[in-house]
Residue frames relative to the residue before (quaternion, step in Angstrom):
aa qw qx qy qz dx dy dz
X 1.0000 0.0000 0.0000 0.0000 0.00 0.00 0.00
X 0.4285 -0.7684 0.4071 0.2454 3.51 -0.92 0.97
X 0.5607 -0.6627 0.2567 0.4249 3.59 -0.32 0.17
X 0.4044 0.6110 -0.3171 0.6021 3.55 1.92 -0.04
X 0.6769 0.3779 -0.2750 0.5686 3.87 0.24 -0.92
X 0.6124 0.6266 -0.2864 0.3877 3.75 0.94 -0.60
X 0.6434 0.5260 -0.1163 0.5439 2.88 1.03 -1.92
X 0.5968 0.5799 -0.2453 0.4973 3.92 1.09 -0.96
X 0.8110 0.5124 -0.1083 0.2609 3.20 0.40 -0.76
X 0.2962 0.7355 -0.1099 0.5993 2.54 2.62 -1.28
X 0.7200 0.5739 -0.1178 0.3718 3.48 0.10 -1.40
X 0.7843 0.1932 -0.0564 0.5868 3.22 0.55 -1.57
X 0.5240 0.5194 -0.5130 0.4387 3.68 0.66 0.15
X 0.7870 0.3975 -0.1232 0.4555 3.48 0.83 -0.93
X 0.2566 -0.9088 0.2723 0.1848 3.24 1.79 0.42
X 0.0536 0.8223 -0.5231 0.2177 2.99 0.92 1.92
X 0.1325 -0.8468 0.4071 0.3156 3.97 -0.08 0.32
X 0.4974 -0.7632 0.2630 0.3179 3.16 -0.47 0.88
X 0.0938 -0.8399 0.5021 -0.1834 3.25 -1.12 0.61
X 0.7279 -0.2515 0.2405 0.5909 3.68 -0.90 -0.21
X 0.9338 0.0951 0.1524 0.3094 2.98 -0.98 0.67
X 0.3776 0.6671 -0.3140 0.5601 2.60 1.89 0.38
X 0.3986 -0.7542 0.4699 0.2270 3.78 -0.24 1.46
X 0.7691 0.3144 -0.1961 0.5207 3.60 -0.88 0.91
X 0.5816 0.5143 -0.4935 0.3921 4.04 0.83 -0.99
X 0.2707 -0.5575 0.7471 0.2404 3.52 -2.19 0.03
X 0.4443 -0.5011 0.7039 0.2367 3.42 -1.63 0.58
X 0.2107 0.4896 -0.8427 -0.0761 3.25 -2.15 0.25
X 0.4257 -0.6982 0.5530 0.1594 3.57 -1.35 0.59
X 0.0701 -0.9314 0.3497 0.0728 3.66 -0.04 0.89
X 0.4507 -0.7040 0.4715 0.2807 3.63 -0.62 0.64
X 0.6350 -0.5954 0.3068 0.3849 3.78 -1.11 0.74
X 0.5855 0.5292 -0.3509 0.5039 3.51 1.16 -0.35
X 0.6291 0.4218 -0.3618 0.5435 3.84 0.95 -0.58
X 0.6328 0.6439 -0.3289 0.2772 3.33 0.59 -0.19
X 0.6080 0.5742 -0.1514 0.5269 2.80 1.59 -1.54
X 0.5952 0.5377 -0.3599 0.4765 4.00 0.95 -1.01
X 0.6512 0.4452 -0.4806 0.3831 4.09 0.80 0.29
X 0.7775 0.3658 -0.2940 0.4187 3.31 1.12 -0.26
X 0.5232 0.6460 -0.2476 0.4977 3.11 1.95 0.62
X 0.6795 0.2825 -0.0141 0.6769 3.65 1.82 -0.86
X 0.3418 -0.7187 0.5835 0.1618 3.29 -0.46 1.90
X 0.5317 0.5468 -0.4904 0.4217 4.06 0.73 -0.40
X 0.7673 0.3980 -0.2239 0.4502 3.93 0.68 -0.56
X 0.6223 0.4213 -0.4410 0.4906 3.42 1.00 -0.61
X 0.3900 0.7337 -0.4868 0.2694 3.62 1.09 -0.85
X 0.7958 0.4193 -0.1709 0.4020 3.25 0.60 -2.24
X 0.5725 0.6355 -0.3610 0.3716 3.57 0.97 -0.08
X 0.7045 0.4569 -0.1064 0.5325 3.05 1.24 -1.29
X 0.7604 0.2194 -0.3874 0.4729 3.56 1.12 -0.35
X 0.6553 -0.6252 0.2633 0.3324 3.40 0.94 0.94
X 0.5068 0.5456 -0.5669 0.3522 3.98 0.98 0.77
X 0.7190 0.3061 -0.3007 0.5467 3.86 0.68 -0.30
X 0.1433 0.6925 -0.6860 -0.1712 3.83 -1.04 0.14
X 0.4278 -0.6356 0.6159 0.1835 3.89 -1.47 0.50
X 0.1468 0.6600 -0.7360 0.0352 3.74 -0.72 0.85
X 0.7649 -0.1121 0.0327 0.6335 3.33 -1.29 1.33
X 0.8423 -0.3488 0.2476 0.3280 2.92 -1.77 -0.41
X 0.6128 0.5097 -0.5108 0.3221 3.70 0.80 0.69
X 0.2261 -0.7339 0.6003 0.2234 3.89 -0.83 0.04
X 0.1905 -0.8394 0.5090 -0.0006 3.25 -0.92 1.38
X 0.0267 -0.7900 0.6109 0.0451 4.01 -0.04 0.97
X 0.3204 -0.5306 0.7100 0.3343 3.23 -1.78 -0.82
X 0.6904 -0.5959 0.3353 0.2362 2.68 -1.35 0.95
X 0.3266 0.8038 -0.3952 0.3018 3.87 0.65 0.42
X 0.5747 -0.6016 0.4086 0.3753 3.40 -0.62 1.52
X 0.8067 0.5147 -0.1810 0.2270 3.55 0.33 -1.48
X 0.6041 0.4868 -0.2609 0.5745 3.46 1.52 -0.67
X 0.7775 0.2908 -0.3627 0.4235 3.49 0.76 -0.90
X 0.4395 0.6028 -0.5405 0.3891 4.10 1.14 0.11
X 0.6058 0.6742 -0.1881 0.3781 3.80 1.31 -0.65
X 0.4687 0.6658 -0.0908 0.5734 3.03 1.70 -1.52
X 0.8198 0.4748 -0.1521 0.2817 2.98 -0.04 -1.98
X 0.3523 0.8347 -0.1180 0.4064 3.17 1.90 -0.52
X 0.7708 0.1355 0.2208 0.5820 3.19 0.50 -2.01
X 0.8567 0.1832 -0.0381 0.4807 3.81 0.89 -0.19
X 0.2276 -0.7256 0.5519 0.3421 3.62 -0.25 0.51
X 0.3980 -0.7372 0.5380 -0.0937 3.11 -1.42 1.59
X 0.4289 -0.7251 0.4914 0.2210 3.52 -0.35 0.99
């Protein structure tokens, strides 16, 4: 295990949500209409509430995890 996947794991074991500066988070930059689709789609508020996605102003911060971004991938085109 690399020390990045390590450092990742850390994180989500301790169910930090990512964020600024948060070691290990991705950025996507979201538009006011993508915004609106978290308080519109219990599948997304879910991830808020169980702490793998968090929303600060207009950016959305995940980890890098097959499962959250198959969700994402859903509602947003994902990189």
């Amino acid at each position: 295990m690399s020390i990045k996947s390590y450092l990742d794991f850390l994180n989500e074991s301790i169910n930090i949500p990512p964020g600024p500066g948060i070691e290990g988070s991705l950025l996507k930059n979201l538009s006011e209409d993508e915004i609106s689709l978290f308080s519109e789609e219990p599948l997304l508020s879910n991830l808020i509430s169980s702490l793998k996605i968090s929303i600060v102003g207009d950016e959305l911060y995940y980890y890098n995890d097959k499962d959250i971004i198959d969700v994402l991938s859903q509602y947003f085109t994902m990189k």
